[in-house]
C-alpha positions as CSV (number, residue, x, y, z in Angstrom):
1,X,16.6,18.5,4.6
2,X,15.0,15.2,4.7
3,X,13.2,14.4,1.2
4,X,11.2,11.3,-0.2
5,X,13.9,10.1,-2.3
6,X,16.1,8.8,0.7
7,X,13.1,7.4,1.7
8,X,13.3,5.4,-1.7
9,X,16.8,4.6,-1.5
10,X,16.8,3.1,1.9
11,X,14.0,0.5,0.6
12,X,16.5,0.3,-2.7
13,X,19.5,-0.5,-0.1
14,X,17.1,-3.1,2.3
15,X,16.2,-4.9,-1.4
16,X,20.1,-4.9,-2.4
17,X,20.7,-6.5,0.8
18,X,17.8,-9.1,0.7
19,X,19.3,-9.7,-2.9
20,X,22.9,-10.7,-1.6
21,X,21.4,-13.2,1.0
22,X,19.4,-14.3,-1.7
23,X,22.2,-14.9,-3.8
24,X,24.6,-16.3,-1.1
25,X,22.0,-18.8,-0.4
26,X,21.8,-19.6,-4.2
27,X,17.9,-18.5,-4.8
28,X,19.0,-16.8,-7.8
29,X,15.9,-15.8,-9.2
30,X,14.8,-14.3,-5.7
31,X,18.1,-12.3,-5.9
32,X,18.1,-11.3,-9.6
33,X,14.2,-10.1,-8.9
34,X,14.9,-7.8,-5.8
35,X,18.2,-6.8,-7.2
36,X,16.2,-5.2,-10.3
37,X,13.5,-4.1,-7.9
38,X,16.3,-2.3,-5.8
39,X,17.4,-0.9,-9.2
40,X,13.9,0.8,-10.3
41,X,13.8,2.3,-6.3
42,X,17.3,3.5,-6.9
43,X,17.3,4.9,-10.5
44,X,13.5,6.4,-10.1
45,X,14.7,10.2,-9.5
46,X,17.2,10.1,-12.4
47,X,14.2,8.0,-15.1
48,X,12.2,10.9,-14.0
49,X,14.5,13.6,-14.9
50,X,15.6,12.4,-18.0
51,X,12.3,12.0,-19.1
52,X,11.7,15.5,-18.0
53,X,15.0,16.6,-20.4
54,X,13.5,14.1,-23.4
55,X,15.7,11.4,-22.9
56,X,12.9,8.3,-23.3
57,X,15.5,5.4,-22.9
58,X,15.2,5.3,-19.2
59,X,11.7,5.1,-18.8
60,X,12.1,2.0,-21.9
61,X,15.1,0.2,-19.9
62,X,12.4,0.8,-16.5
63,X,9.2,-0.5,-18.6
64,X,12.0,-3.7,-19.4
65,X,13.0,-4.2,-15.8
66,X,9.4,-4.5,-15.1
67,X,8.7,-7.0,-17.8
68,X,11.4,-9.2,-16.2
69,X,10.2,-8.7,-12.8
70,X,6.7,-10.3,-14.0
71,X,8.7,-13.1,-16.0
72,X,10.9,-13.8,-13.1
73,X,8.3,-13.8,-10.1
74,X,6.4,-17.3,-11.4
75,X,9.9,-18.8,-10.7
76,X,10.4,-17.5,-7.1
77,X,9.9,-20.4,-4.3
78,X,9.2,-19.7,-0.8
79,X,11.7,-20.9,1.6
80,X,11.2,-22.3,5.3
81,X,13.7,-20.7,7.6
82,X,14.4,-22.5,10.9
83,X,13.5,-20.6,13.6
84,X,16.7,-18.6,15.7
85,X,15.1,-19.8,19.2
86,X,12.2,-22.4,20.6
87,X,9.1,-21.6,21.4
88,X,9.8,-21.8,24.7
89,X,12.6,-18.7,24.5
90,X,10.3,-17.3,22.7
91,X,7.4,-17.3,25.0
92,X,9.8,-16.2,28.3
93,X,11.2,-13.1,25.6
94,X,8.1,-12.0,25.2
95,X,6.8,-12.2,28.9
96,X,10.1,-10.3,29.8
97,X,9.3,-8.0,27.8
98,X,5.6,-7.3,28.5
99,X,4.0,-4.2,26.9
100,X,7.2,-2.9,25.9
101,X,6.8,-4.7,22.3
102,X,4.4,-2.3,21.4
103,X,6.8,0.9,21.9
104,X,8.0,0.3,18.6
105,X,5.1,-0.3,16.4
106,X,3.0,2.6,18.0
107,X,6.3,4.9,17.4
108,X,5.4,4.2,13.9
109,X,2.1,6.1,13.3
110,X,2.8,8.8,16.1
111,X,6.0,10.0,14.7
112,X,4.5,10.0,11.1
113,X,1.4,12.0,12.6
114,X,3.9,14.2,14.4
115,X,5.8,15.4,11.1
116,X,2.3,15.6,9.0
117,X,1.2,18.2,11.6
118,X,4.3,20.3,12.9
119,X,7.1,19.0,10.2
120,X,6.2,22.3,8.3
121,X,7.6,24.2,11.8
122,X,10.5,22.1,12.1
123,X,14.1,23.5,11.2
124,X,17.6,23.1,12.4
125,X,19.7,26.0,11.9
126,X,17.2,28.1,10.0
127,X,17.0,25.5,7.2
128,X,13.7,23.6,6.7
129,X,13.7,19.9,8.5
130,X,11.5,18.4,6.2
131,X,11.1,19.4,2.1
132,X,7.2,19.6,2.0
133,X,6.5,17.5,-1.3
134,X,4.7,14.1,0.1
135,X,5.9,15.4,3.7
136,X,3.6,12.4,5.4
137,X,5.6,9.8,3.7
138,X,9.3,11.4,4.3
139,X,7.6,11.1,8.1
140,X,6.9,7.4,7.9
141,X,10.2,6.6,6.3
142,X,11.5,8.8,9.5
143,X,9.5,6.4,12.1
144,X,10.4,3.2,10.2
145,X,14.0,4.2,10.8
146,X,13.4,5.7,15.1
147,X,11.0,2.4,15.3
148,X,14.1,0.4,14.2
149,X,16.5,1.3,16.6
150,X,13.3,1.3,19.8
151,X,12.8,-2.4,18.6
152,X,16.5,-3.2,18.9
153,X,16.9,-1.2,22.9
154,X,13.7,-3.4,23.9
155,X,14.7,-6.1,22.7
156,X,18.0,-5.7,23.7
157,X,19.3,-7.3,19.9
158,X,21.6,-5.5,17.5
159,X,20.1,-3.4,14.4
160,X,21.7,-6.1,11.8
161,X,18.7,-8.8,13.6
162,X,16.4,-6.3,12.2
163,X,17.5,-6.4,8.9
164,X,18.0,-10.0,8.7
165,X,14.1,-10.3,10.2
166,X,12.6,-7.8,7.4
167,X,14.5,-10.0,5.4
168,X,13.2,-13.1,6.5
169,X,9.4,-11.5,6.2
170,X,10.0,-10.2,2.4
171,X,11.0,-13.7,1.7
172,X,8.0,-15.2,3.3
173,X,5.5,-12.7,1.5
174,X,7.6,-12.9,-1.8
175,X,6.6,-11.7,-4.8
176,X,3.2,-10.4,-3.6
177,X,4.8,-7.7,-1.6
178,X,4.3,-5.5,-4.6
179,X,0.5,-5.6,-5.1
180,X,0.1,-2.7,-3.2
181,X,2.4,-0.1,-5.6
182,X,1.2,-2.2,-9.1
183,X,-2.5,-2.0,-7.7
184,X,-2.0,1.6,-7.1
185,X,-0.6,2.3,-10.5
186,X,-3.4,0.4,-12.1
187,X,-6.2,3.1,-11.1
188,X,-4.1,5.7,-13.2
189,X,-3.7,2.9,-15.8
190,X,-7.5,2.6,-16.1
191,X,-7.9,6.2,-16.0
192,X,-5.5,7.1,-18.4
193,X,-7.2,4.7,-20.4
194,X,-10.6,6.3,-20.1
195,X,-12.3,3.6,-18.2
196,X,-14.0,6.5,-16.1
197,X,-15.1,8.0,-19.1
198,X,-17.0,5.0,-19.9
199,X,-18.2,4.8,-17.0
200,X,-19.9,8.3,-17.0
201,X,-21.3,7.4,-20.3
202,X,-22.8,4.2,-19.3
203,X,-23.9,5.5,-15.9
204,X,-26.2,8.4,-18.0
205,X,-27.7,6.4,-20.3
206,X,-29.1,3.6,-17.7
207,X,-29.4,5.6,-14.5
208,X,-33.0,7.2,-14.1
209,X,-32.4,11.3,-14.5
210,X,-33.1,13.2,-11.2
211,X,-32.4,10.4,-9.2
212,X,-29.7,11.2,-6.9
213,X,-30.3,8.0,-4.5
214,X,-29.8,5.5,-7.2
215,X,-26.8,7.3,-8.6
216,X,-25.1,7.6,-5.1
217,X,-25.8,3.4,-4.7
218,X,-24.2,3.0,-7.9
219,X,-21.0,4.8,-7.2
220,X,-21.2,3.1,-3.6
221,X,-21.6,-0.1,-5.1
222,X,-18.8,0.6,-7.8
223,X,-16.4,1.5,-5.7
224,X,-17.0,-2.1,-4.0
225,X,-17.0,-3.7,-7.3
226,X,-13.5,-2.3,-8.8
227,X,-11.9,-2.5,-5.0
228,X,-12.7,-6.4,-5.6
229,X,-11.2,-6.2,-8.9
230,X,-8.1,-4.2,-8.6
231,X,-7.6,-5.0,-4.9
232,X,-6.8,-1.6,-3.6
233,X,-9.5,1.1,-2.9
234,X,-7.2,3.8,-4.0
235,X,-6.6,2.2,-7.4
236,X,-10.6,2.3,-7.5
237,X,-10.9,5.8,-6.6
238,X,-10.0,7.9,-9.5
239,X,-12.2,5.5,-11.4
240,X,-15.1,6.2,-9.8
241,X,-14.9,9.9,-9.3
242,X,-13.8,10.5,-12.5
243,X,-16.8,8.5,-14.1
244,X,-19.8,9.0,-11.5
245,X,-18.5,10.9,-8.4
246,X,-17.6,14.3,-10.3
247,X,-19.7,14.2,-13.2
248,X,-23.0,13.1,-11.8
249,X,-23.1,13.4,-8.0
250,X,-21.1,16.2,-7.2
251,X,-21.7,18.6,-10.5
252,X,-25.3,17.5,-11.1
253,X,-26.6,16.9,-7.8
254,X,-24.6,19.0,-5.4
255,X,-23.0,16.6,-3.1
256,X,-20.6,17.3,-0.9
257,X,-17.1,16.1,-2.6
258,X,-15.3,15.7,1.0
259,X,-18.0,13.8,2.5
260,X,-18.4,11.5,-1.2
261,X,-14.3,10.9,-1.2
262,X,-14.2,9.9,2.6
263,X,-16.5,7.7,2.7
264,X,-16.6,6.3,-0.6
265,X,-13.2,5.2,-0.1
266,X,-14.5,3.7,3.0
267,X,-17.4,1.7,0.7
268,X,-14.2,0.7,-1.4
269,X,-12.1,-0.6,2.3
270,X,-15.1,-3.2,2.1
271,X,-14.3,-4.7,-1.1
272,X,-10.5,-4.9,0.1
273,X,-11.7,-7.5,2.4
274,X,-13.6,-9.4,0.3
275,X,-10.9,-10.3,-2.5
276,X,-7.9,-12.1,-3.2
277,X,-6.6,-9.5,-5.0
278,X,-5.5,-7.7,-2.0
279,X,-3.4,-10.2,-1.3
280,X,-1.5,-8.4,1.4
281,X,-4.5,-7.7,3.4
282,X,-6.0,-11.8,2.9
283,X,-3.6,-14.0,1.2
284,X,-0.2,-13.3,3.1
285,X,-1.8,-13.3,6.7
286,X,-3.5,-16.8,5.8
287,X,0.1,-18.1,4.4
288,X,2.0,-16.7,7.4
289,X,-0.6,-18.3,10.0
290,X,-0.6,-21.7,7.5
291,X,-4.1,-21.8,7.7
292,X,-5.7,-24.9,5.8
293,X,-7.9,-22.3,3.6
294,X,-6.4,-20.1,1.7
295,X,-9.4,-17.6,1.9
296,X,-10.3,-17.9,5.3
297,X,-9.6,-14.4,6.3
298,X,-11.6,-13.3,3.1
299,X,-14.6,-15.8,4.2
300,X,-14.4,-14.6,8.0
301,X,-14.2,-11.2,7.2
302,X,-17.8,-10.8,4.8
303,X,-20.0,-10.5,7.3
304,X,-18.4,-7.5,8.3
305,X,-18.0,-6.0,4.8
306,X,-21.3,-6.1,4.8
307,X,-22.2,-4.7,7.6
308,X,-19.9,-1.8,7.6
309,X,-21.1,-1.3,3.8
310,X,-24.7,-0.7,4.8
311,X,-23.7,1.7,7.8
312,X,-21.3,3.6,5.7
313,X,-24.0,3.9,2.5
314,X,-26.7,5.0,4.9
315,X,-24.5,7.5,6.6
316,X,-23.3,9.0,3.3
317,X,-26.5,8.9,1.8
318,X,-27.7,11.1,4.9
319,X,-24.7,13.6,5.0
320,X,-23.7,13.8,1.3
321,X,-26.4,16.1,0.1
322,X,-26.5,18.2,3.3
């Protein structure tokens, strides 16, 4: 049965790996910092069930590997690697291979959406394929792997190339290939810490009562706001909902909660484009492409924040209450 956790320990075995080239090409504190990062991916399952049997010092030795992640990642310098062939190879590859190239990346979503839908019917032998805990993800981890090996036939290159080209892209992202998972924990950070709360408080004692329109532009409008502060919509989410979305909108005035989460997550996508923090999304692309501005993605991509903000708010404001 395929389950998440090999999911995690393949990433744990690709950032081991990425370590020793690190440390072979004596970038020590890139190797020591995905060497512990392999380490949390590896250990998660067994910090978790200790934790669940009262055993605390795990989780403590975790919460230390983190703190030395954040002291270690200041230090970590890019590094230029030369290119394997010229542009010109590159350029006849690429004609040679025509539409092909895009076998592999679209193997990625359709095998994922394959296993979300059927993977519950799927068995070998009587025995369950897929274990049904975060079943989606066990599917993506599944694609990564089939994608792999459809990248190496069409390009006719062994399976080590990939590795050494994921490599090669870790290193030029760096440290900031793990604002998506610390943006996503913050939202249960701030709700943990009863941010949402606050929120609800505050929202009732300005907010006008009866007035369903200004509350729904509010959460709209929040969920913009603490996208653009936390970078990820998802980290905004629970926020939101917890402090405006459940409290107010849905409880008080009766709006639809499927409608409210859809497309208020899509009022938070329209923050993602307009910050920094979702450096992923803005930062990385602009280093990759070495364009002279570091937010030019960010500054050619508010118009059309905007734009889909005001669709999305009008849509939602016409449906949710329905």
């Amino acid at each position: 049965m395929l389950r998440i956790e090999y999911a995690y320990w393949l990433i744990a075995a690709f950032l081991f790996y990425t370590s020793w080239r690190k440390a072979r090409e004596r970038q020590f504190y890139c190797a020591a910092f995905w060497g512990l990062l392999g380490l949390l991916f590896a250990g998660g399952d067994a910090v978790l069930a200790a934790q669940k049997a009262g055993d605390a010092l795990p989780a403590q030795l975790a919460g230390c590997v983190v703190i030395a992640l954040a002291l270690i990642a200041p230090r970590m310098r890019r590094k230029a690697h030369p290119e394997t062939a010229s542009a010109e190879a590159r350029l006849a590859s690429a004609l040679r291979l025509g539409h092909k190239l895009f076998i592999p990346a679209l193997l990625i979503p359709l095998v994922t959406l394959v296993v979300a839908l059927i993977g519950d019917h799927l068995s070998i032998g009587g025995h369950a394929l897929f274990a049904k805990p975060q079943m989606t993800l066990t599917g993506l981890m599944l694609a990564c792997v089939i994608a792999l090996v459809a990248a190496a036939r069409v390009a006719q290159a062994p399976l080590v190339q990939g590795l050494s080209e994921g490599h090669r892209l870790l290193d030029a992202i760096g440290w900031a290939a793990l604002l998506p998972l610390l943006l996503a924990a913050l939202g249960e950070v701030f709700t943990q810490s009863g941010v949402g709360a606050g929120i609800a408080a505050l929202a009732q004692t300005i907010l006008p009562e009866g007035n369903a329109f200004m509350c729904l532009l509010v959460f709209a409008l929040g969920m913009v706001l603490f996208t653009v502060i936390m970078g990820n919509a998802f980290a905004a989410f629970p926020v939101m909902m917890a402090g405006i979305g459940l409290p107010l909108l849905v409880h008080r005035y009766g709006a639809h909660p499927a409608i409210l989460g859809s497309m208020g997550m899509l009022c938070g996508y329209c923050g993602t484009l307009l910050t920094p923090m979702a450096a992923d999304y803005n930062l990385v692309p602009a280093a990759l492409l070495e364009l002279r501005n570091p937010y030019g993605v960010i500054r050619a991509q508010a118009w059309s924040a905007a734009g889909i903000f005001a669709a999305t708010f009008i849509a939602m404001w016409a449906l949710v209450f329905r």
